[in-house]
C-alpha positions in Angstrom: 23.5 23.7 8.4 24.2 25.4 5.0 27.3 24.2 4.3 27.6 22.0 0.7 23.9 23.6 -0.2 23.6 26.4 -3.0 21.2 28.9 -2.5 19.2 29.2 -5.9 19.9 32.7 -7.5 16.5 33.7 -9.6 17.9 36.0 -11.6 19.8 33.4 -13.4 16.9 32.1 -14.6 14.8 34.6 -15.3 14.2 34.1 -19.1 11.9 31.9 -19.1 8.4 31.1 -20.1 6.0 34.5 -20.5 2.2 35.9 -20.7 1.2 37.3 -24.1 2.3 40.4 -22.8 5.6 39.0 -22.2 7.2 42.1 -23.4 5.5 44.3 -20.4 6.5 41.7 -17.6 10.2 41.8 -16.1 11.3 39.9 -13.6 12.1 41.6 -9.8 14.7 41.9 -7.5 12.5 43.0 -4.8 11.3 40.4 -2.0 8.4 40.8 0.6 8.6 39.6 4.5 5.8 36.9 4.6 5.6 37.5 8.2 4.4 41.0 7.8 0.7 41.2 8.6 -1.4 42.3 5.0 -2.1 46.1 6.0 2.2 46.3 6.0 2.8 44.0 3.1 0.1 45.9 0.8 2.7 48.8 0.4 5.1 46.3 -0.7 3.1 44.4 -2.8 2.1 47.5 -4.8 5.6 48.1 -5.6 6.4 44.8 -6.6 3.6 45.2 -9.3 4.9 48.2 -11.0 8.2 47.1 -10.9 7.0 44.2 -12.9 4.0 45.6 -14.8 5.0 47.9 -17.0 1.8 48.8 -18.2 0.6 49.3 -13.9 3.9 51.5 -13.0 1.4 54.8 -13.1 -1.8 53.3 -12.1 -2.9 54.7 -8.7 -2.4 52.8 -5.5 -6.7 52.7 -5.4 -6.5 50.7 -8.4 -5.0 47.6 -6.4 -6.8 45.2 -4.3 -4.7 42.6 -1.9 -5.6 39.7 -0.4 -4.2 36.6 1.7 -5.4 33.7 -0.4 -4.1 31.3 1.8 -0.8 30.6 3.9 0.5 27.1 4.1 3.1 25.5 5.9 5.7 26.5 3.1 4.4 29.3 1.4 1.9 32.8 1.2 -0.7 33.0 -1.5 -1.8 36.8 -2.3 -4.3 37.9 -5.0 -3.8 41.2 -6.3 -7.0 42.6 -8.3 -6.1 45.7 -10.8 -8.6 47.5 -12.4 -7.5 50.9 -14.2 -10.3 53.7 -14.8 -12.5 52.4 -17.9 -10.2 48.7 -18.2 -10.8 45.8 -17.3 -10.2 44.1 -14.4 -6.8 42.2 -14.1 -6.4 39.2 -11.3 -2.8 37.9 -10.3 -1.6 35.6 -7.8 1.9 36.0 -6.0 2.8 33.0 -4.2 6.0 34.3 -1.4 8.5 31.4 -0.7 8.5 30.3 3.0 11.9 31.7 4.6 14.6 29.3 4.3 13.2 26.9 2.0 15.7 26.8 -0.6 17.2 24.7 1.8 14.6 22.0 0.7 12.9 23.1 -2.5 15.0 23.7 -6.1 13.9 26.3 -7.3 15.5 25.8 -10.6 13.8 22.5 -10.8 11.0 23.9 -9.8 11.1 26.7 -12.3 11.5 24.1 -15.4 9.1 22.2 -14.6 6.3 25.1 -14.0 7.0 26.5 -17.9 6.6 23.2 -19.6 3.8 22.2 -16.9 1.4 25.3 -17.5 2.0 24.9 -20.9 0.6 22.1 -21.0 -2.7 23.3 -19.6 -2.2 22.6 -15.6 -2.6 25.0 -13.0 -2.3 28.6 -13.6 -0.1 30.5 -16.2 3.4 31.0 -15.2 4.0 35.5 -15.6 7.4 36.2 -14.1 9.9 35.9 -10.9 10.6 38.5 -8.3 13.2 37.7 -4.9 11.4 35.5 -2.8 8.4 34.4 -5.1 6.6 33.8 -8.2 3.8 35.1 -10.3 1.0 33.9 -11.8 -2.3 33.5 -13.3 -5.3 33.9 -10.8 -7.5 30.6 -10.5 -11.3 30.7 -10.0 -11.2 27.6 -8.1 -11.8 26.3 -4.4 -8.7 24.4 -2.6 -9.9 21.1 -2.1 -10.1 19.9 1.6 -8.5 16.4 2.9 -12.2 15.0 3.2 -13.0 16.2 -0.8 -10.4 13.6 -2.0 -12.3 11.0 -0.4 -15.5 11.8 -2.3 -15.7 9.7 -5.1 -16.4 11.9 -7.9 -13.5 13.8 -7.3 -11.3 10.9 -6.5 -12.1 10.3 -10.4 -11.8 13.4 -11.6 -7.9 13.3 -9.7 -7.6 10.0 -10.7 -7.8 11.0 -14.9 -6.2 14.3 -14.3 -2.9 12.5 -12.5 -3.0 10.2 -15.4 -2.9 13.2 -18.0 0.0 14.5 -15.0 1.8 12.0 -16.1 2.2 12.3 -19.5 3.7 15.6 -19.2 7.4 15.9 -20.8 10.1 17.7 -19.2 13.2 18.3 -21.2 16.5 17.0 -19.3 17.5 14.3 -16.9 14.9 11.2 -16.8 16.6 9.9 -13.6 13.5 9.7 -10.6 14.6 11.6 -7.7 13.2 9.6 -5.2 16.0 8.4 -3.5 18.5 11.3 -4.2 15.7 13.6 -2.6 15.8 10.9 0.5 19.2 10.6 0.7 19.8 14.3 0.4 16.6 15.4 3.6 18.5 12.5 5.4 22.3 14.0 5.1 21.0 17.4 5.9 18.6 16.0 9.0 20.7 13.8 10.4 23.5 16.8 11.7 20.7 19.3 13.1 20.7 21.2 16.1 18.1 22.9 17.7 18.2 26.2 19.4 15.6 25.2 21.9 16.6 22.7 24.2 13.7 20.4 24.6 13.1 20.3 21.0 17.1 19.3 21.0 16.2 16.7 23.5 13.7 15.4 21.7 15.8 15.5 18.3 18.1 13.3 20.2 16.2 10.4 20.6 15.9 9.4 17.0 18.2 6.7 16.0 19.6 7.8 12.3 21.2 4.9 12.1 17.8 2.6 12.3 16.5 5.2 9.8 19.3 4.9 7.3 19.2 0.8 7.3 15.0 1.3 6.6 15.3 3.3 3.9 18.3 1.1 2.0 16.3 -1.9 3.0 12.9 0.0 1.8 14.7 1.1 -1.4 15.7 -2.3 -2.4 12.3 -3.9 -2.2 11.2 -0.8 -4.1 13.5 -1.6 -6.8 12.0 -4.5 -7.4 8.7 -3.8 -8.4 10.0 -2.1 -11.9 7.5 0.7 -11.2 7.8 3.3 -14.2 9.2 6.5 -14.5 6.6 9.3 -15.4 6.7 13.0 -14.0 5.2 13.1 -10.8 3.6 16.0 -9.3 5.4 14.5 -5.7 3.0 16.7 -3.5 -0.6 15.9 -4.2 -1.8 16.9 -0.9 -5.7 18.2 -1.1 -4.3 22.0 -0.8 -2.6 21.9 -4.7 -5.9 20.5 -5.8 -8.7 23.2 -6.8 -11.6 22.8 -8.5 -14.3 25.4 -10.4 -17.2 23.4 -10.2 -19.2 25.7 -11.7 -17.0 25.2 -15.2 -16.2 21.4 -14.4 -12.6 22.2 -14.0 -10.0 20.5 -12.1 -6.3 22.0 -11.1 -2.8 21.1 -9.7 -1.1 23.6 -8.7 2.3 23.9 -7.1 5.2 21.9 -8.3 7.8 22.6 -6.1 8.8 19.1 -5.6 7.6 18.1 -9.1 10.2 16.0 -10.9 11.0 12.7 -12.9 9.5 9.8 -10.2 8.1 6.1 -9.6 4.5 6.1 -10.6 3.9 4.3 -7.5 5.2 6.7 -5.7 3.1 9.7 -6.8 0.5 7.9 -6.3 1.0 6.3 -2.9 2.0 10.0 -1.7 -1.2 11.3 -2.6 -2.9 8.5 -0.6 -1.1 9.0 1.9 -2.2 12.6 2.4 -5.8 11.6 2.7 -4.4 11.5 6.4 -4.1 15.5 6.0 -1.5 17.6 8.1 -3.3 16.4 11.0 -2.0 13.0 10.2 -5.2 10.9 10.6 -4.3 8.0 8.7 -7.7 6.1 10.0 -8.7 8.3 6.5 -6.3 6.3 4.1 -8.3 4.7 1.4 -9.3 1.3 1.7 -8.8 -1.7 -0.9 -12.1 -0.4 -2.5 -11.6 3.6 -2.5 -8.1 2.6 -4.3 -9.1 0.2 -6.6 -12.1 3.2 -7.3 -9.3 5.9 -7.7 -6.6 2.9 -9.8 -10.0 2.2 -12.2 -9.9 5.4 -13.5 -6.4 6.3 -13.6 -5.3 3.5 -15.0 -8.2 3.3 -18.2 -10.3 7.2 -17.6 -12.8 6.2 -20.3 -13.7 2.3 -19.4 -12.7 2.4 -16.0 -15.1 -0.7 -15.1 -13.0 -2.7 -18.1 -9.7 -2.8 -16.1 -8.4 -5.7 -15.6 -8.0 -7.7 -11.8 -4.3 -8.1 -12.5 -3.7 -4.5 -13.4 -5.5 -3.3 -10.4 -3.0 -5.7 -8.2 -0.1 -4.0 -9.8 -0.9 -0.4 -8.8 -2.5 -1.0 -5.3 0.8 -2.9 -4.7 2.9 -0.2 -6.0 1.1 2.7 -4.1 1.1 1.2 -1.1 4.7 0.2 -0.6 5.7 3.6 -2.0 3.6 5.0 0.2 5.8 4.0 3.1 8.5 5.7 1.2 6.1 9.0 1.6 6.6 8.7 5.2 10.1 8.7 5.6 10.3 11.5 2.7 8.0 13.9 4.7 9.4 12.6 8.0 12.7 14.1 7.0 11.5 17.2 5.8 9.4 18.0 9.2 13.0 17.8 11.2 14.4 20.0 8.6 11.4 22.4 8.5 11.0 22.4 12.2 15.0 23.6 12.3 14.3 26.4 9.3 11.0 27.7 9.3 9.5 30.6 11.2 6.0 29.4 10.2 4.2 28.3 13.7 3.5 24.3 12.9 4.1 21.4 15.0 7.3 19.9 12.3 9.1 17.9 14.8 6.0 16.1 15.8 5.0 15.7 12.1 8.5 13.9 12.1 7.1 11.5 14.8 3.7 10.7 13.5 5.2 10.2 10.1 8.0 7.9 11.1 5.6 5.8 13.5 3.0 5.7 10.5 6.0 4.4 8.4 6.5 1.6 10.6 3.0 0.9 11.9 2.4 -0.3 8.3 6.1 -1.5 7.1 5.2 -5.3 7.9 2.0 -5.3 6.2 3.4 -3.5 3.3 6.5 -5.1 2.7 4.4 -8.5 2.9 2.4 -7.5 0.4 4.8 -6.4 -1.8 7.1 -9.7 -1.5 3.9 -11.5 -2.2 3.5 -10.3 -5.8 6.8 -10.0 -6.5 6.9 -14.1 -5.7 3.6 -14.5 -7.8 5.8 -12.3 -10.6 7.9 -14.8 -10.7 6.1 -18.1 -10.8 3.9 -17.0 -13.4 
């Protein structure tokens, strides 16, 4: 499975963006299981703190607090609290890669884009690299829940924060990734082999052959709807939204798959994960709750002044990317399911993506051959 993929070296990289006391942070060859339960990994943790911190290299092991933020289906958040006799207390967040998951995530793409993208005021502060993980700033925010996007306050708040999202610039390469990111989860997913043999069984059902004509025939009528380039977040799922609502304060976080993309798509992708990992997709947003969400991206400060035609432009756009959402995350579950050790239903996700996919593909493309007709009669 790994042949013609390059596992990302970190070290490589490892000059990059800093805290103010850059000088007293250095990046970590050390790496932490994220399969060891927390009383096992505090040990390591510690360690991995003085080897960064050179002002906590002498600080007593009672000085350090761990614990599990959260853990994902890709990766293991852990806040470490540090409070020296008579200091301050310092909070950090170290987020551990999910084993394996170079083989889907760049991690020099990701890496850019975090430095200019905290810079920029999103998320929390980029601090330094270790093995298998990052550090960063601690957040004083609550993770969002599938059912909080809906709300419409927040949908607003999203809504003007994507559109500030979007206006971030990344030095290098303006080329969308889209379809190089499909093309490449469809190469890798379309040679696996699974160690257990129902799941084998299973994989063999799937015709890759139907799935390669949908996406060159999805692609093309993607094409034609000229939707711009912008830097996309590409994973605005309601876990990479947090929110301080004591301070007003709104926060993506995670760019792992962040990178030059369709507008439509970014936005499509996070409608689509209304659905959640449960893949409800009775939750999508209807024709109002988008035009509600478009309002405010599209014009934040007169969001009632936008125009009918502008509205018809993005709900078109986000929903036929959106089916391009499903085939993207489709793939990913039969690679994920193949690579991960993290106990989650991927294979299945596969199915319930792919079926979503084409559940709405006739409505979609309809819709989008509809404008694209009134486009060009006007």
């Amino acid at each position: 499975m790994g042949a013609g993929v390059k596992i990302w070296n970190p070290f490589e990289v490892a000059e990059q963006a800093r805290h103010d006391y850059a000088s007293q942070i250095h990046p970590s060859n050390l790496t932490i299981d994220p399969s060891l339960e927390l009383p096992q990994m505090t040990p390591l943790v510690l360690k991995l703190c003085k080897d960064m911190f050179k002002a906590w290299e002498n600080l007593a092991d009672s000085c350090f607090v761990v614990e599990k933020i959260s853990g994902g289906i890709t990766n293991l958040l852990l806040k470490v609290s540090v409070k020296p006799e008579n200091c301050f207390e310092e909070i950090i967040t170290i987020r551990l890669y999910g084993p394996n998951t170079e083989y889907i995530i760049d991690r020099r793409r990701e890496l850019q884009a975090t430095k200019f993208i905290t810079a920029a005021g999103f998320g929390a502060q980029w601090l330094g690299i270790f093995g298998n993980g990052m550090v960063q700033s601690f957040i004083n925010a609550k993770t969002l829940s599938p059912s909080d996007m809906r709300e419409p306050k927040l949908a607003a708040k999203i809504a003007k924060q994507l559109k500030r999202f979007h206006s971030v610039e990344i030095p290098g390469s303006k080329e969308p990734q889209l379809w190089n990111d499909v093309w490449k989860f469809f190469e890798q997913a379309s040679v696996l082999e699974y160690d257990d043999s129902e799941m084998q069984k299973t994989y063999k059902t799937i015709s890759f052959k139907e799935i390669h004509d949908e996406i060159v025939e999805l692609k093309g009528l993607c094409d034609l709807l000229k939707s711009p380039v912008i830097f996309a977040h590409n994973d605005l799922l309601s876990g990479n939204i947090m929110i301080n609502y004591e301070e007003d304060k709104l926060y993506f976080i995670d760019y792992e798959y962040a990178s030059y993309n369709y507008r439509g798509y970014d936005i499509g992708n996070h409608f689509a994960e209304y659905a959640g990992f449960d893949c409800d997709f009775d939750l999508y947003p209807n024709i109002n709750e988008q035009h509600h969400f478009l309002r405010h991206y599209i014009q934040p400060e007169r969001p009632h002044e936008v125009c009918e035609k502008d509205l018809e432009t993005f709900y078109v756009e986000a929903n036929t990317f959106s089916l391009a959402s499903h085939i993207f995350w489709a793939l990913w579950g039969l690679i994920q399911a193949k690579m991960s050790p993290i106990e989650f239903d991927y294979l299945g996700y596969f199915f319930r993506r792919y079926k979503e996919y084409k559940r709405q593909k006739e409505k979609n493309f309809l819709l989008a051959r509809s404008y694209i007709s009134g486009c060009k009669n006007e």
